[in-house]
C-alpha positions in Angstrom: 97.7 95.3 100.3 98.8 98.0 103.1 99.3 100.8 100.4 95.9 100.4 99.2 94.4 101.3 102.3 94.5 104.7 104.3 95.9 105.3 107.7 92.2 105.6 108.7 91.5 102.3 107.2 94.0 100.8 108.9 93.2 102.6 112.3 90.0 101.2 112.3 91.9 97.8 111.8 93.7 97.6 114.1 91.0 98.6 116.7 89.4 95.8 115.7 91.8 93.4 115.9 92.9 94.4 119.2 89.2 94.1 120.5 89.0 90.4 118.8 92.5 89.7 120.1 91.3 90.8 123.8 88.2 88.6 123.5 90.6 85.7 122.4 92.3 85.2 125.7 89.2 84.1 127.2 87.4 82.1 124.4 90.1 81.3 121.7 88.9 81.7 118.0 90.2 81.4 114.5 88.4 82.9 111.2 88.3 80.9 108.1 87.8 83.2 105.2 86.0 81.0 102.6 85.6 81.8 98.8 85.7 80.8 95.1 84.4 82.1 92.1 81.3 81.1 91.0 80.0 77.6 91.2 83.1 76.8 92.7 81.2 75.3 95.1 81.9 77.2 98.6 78.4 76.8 100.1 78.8 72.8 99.6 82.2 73.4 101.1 81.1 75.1 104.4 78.0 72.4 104.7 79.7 69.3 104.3 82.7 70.9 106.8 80.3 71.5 109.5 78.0 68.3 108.4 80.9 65.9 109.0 82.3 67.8 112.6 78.9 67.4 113.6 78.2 63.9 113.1 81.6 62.4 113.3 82.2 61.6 109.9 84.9 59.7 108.3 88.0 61.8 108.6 91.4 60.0 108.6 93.4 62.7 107.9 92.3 65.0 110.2 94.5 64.3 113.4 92.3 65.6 116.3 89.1 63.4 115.3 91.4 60.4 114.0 93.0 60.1 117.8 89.4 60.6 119.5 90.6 64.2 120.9 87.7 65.6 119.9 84.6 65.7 122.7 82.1 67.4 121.0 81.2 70.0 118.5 78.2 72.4 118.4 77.1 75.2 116.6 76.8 78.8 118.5 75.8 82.3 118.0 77.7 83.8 115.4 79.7 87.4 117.0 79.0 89.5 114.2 75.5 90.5 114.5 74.9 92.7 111.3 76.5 89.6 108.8 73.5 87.3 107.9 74.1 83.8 108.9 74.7 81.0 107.0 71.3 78.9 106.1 73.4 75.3 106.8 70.4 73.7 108.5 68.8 74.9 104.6 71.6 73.6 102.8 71.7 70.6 104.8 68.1 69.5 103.6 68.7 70.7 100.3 71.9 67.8 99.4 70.4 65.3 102.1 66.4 66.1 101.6 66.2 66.7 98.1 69.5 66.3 96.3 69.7 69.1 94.7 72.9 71.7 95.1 72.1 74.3 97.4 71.8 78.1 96.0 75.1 79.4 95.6 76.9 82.2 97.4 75.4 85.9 96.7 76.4 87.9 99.8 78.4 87.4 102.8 77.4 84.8 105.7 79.0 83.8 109.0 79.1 80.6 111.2 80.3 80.0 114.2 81.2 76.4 114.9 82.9 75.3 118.4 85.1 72.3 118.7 85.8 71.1 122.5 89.1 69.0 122.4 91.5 67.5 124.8 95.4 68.6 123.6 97.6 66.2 122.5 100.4 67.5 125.0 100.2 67.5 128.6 101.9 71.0 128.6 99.1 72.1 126.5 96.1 70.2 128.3 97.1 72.0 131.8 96.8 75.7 130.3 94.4 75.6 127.5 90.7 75.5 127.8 90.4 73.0 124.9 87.7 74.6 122.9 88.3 76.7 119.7 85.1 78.8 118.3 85.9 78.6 114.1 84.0 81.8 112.5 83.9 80.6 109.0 83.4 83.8 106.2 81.7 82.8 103.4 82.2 85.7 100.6 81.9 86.0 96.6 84.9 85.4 95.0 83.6 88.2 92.4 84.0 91.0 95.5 87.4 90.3 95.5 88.7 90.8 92.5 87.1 94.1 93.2 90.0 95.0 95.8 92.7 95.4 93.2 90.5 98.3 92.2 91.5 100.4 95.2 94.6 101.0 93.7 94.1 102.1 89.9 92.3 105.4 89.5 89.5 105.5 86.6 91.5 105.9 84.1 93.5 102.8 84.9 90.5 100.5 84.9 88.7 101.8 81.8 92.0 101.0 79.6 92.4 97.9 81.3 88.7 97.1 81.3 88.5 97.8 77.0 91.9 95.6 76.7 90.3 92.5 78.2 87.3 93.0 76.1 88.9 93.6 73.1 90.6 90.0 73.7 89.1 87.1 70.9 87.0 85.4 73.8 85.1 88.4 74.8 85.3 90.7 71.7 81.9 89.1 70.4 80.1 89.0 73.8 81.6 93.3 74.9 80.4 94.0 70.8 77.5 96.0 72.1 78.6 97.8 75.0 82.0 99.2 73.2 80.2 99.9 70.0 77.8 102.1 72.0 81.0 103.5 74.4 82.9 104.5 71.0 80.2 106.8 70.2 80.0 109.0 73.3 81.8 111.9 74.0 83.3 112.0 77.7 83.3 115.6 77.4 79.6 115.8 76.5 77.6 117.1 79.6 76.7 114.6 82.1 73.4 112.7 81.1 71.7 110.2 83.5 69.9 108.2 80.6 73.2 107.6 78.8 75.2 106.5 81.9 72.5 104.0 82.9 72.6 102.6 79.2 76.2 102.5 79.3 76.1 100.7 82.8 73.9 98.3 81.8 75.5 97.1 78.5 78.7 97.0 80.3 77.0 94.5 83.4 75.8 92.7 80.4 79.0 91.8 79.0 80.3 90.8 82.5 77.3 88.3 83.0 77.9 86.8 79.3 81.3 86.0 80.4 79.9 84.5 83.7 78.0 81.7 81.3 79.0 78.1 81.1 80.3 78.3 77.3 82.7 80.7 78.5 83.5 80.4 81.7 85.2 84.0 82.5 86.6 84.5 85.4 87.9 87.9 85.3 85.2 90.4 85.4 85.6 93.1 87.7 83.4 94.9 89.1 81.8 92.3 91.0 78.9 94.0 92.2 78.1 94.4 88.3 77.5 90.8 88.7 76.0 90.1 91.7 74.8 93.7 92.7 72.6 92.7 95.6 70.7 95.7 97.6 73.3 98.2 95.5 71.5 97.2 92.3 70.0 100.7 90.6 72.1 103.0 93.0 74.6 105.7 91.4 77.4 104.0 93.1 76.4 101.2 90.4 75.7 103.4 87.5 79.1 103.7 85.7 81.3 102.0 83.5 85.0 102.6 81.7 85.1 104.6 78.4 87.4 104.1 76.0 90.6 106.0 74.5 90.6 108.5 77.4 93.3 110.9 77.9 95.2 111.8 81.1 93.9 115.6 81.2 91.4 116.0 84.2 87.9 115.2 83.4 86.3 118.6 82.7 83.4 119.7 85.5 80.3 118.6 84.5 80.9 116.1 81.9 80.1 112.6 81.4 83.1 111.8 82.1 83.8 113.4 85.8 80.3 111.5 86.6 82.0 108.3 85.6 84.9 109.3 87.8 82.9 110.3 90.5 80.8 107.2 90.6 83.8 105.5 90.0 85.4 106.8 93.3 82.3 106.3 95.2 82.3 102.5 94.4 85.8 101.7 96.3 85.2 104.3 98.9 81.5 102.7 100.0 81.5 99.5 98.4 85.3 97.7 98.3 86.9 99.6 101.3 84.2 98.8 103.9 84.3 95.2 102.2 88.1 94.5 102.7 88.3 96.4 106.2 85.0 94.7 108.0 85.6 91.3 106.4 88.8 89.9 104.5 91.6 92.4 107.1 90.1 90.1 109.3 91.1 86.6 108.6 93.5 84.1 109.6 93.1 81.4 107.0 92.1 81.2 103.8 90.7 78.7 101.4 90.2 79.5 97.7 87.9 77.1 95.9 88.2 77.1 91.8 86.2 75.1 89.5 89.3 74.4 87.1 86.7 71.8 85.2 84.5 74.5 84.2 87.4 76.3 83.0 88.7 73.3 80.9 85.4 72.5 79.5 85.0 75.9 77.9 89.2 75.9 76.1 92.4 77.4 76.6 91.2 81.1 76.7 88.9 80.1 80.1 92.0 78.6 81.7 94.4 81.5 80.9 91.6 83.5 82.4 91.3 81.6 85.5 95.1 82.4 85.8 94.9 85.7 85.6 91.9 86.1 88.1 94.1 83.4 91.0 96.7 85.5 91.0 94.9 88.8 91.5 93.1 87.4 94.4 95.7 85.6 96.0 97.1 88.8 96.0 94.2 90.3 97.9 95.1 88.8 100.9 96.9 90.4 104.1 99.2 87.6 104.1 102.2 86.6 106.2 103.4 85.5 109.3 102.7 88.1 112.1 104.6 88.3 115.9 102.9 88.9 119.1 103.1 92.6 119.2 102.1 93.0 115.4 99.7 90.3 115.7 97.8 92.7 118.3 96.9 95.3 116.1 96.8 93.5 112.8 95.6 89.8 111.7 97.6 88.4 108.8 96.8 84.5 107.0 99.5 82.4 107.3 97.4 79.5 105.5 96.0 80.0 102.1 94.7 76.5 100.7 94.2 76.4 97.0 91.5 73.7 96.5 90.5 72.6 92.7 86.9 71.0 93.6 84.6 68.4 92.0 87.5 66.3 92.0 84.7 63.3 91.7 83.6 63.9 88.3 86.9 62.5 87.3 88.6 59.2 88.4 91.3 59.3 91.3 94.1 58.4 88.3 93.4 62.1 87.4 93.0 63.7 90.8 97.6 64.6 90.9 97.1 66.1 87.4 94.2 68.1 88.4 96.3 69.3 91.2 99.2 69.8 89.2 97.0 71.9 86.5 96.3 74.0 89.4 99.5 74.2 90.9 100.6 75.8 87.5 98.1 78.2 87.4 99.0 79.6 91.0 102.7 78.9 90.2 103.5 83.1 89.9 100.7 83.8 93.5 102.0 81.3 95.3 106.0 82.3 94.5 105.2 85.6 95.7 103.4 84.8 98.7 106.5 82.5 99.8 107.9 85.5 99.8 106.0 87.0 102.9 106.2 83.7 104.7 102.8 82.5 104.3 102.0 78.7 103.6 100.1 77.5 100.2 98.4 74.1 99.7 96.7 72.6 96.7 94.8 70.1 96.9 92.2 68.6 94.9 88.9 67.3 96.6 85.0 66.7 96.5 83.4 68.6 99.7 80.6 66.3 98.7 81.2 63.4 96.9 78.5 62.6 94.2 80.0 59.5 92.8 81.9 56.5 92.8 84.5 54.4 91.0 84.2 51.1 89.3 85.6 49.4 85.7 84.1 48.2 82.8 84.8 45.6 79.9 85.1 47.2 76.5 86.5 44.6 74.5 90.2 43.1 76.0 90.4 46.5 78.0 89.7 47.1 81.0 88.4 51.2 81.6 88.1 52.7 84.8 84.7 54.9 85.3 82.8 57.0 88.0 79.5 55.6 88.3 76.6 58.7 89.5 73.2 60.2 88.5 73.7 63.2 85.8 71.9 66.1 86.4 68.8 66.8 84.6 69.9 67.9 80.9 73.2 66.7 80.8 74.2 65.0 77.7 77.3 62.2 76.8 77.2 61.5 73.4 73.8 62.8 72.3 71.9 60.8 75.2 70.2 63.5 77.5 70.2 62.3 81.4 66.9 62.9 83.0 68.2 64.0 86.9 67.1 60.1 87.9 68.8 57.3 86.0 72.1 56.3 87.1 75.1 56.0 84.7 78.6 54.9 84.5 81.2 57.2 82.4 84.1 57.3 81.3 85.6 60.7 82.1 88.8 60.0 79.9 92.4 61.3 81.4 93.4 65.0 81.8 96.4 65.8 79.7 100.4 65.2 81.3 101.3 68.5 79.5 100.1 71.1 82.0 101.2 73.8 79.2 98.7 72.4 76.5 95.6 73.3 78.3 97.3 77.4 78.3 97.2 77.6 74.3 95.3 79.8 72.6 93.4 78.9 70.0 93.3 81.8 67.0 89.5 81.7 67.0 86.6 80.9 68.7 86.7 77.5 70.4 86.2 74.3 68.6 83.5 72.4 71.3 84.2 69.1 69.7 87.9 69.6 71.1 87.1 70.7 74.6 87.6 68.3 77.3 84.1 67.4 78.5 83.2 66.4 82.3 79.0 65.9 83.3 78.0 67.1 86.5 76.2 64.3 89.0 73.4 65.4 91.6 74.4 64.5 95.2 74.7 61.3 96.3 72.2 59.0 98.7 73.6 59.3 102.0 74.2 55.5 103.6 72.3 54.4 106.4 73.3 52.2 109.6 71.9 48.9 110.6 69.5 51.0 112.9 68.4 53.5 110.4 70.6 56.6 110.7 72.0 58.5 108.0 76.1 58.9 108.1 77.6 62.0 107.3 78.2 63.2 103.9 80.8 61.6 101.7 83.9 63.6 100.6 87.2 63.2 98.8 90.4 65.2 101.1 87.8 67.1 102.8 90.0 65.7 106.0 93.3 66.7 104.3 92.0 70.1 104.0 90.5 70.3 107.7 94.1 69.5 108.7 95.6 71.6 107.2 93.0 74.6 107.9 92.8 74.5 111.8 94.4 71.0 112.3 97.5 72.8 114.3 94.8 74.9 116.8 93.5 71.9 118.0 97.0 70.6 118.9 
């Protein structure tokens, strides 16, 4: 990721690290970078993180609270001033209150959680204050699969742009915008009218391939999608052309407006991204709806491929020393974690993590290679159902017993969001490679694999009235593994 930046980029870097490394000495912190594409389900993540640490909740795996080494844990002022805070208090009442699932991620938000521990070592409890402040990062997946873009110049993205909509699983949903881009001329004089049209086909497309049917994952630029306080501005008002040749865009045209807009885009809207917020992580945890994926067929899954290992190889990962460390903050943990893990019974939950294992195989070979860590695991930030068997005839089925959300549908029977159910959720396939085969046409929805999705759970309450903490599947595994060794 270095040669993307500039040596001003990574000036300003490195001042920045060495301030937050200065700061460090006296009040020790470590920055969880937290993101998924959409509906993955990071905002539950971060909620039911802090939701647990905050109420002591059931957490096995997770050494430090396991062994009692943990005092207390509180919530603090967040250090970055200028990054809206995460609403957790909201989100807290919204799966508690009112199960419902909270709104999900549209801009960045902070947190800043502090843990007070006692070390597990006498060497460490004489020298170490015992308290770790975790800032954890909440982002849109979509922004990063933006920061591959720093590195192909317009022309480069407009071919590869028309080659994944030209693909079977997009062709009919990109008909529109590329039947309108094939009849303008790039050399025509620059017109604000047809730019905006083009634009807004083009962000069309992108949120048609965001749907559930399909289930895209790969649809750069991600402010197209979720455009925020950008949405209208020039710096939003472009989009590739096709066929282009490699002769400079001639001054005034259509096309050198593209460009320039183009250009704009990475310089005011990625750079600042990458620099202010993902140069300065430590860890890293990538959440993926792989369910999503499977329900909508093989050309969804391939697609979910292709958009893991461009953002896993986003990251400034790698294991730095002391001296580097000063001036630049690499992750040495990435965890890969394949959620909703619930809607399927635990029989299923090593091939789910073996499905997306294979899908990271190429990202995580090559991030070996810089000595950073990868995990995968497959978990449930917030559990939303249980397990239990039925009788259907001599056999003996194993189910997951919840409440569908409003609208879902098994079999014809449409759930009305109140009545609880128990399903059958059937068994993902052995054959990892079988859910990666194209189909030649459009997919066949009575083949896909189906899952329902369950509206959170009724929290438990004590003898004396008190609600416990929210229910999870490896949310302790993937604490450990997180920040488990700074709490040591």
């Amino acid at each position: 990721m270095a040669s993307l930046t500039s040596i001003g980029d990574e000036a300003l870097i490195a001042l920045d690290t060495l301030a937050g490394r200065a700061a460090g000495i006296v009040s020790p912190t470590l920055r969880l970078g937290v993101t998924g594409l959409s509906r993955a389900g990071k905002t539950v993540f971060i909620t039911s993180l802090v939701h647990n640490l905050l109420h002591g909740g059931r957490l096995p795996l997770f050494e430090a609270q396991k062994s009692g080494r943990i005092a207390k844990t509180y919530l603090e002022h967040q250090p970055d001033d200028t990054v809206p805070r995460f609403q957790y208090e909201d989100h807290v009442a919204a799966l508690v209150d009112q199960r419902i699932w909270p709104d999900s991620t549209r801009a960045i938000s902070e947190l800043r959680l502090t843990i007070d521990y006692e070390s597990a070592s006498g060497w460490g409890r004489l020298f170490s204050r015992g308290r770790l402040s975790l800032d954890i990062i909440d982002y849109p997946g979509e922004w990063l699969l933006d920061l591959p873009l720093l590195g192909k110049d317009y022309i480069t993205f407009s071919r590869e742009a028309v080659e994944l909509a030209r693909l079977p699983v997009r062709s009919d949903l990109s008909q529109q915008w590329l039947q309108l881009a094939a009849t303008i001329d790039p050399d025509a004089p620059a017109d604000e009218m047809t730019a905006r049209t083009l634009a807004d086909t083009f962000a069309a497309y992108l949120k048609a391939g965001k749907s559930d049917s399909r289930a895209l994952s790969t649809l750069p630029p991600g402010r197209f999608l979720m455009p925020g306080d950008l949405d209208g501005s020039p710096a939003l008002t472009f989009a590739p052309l096709p066929d282009l040749n490699d002769q400079r865009a001639k001054p005034g045209s259509l096309r050198a407006m593209m460009e320039r807009r183009y250009e704009a885009y990475k310089t005011h809207v990625v750079k600042p991204f990458f620099r202010e917020h993902v140069a300065r992580l430590d860890r890293q945890i990538v959440l993926i709806d792989a369910m999503q994926a499977l329900n909508s067929g093989p050309e969804a899954v391939q697609d979910l491929e292709r958009a893991l290992t461009e953002i896993l190889a986003c990251f400034r990962a790698g294991r730095a020393n002391f001296l580097t460390g000063l001036l630049s903050r690499k992750i040495d943990r990435i965890l890969i974690a394949a959620t909703k893990a619930d809607h399927i019974h635990h029989e299923s939950h090593d091939r789910l993590q073996a499905i997306v294992r294979r899908l990271t195989d190429r990202a995580i070979e090559r991030a070996a290679l810089s000595g950073v860590d990868v995990d995968v695991v497959a978990m449930a930030a917030v559990r939303a159902t249980r397990e239990g068997t039925v009788k259907q005839g001599r056999d003996t089925l194993p189910v997951i017993i919840g409440t569908p959300l409003a609208g879902e549908t098994i079999g014809g029977e449409s759930f009305d969001g109140n009545s609880e159910t128990a399903i059958f959720p059937g068994d993902l396939p052995a054959d990892v490679n079988s859910l990666l085969e194209s189909s030649s046409g459009p997919v066949n929805q009575s083949e896909v694999i189906r899952f329902v999705r369950f509206r959170p759970p009724k929290l438990e309450r004590t003898s004396e009235g008190l609600s416990l903490s929210l229910p999870h599947i490896r949310l302790d595994r993937a604490l450990q593994y997180l920040i488990g060794d700074h709490l040591a």
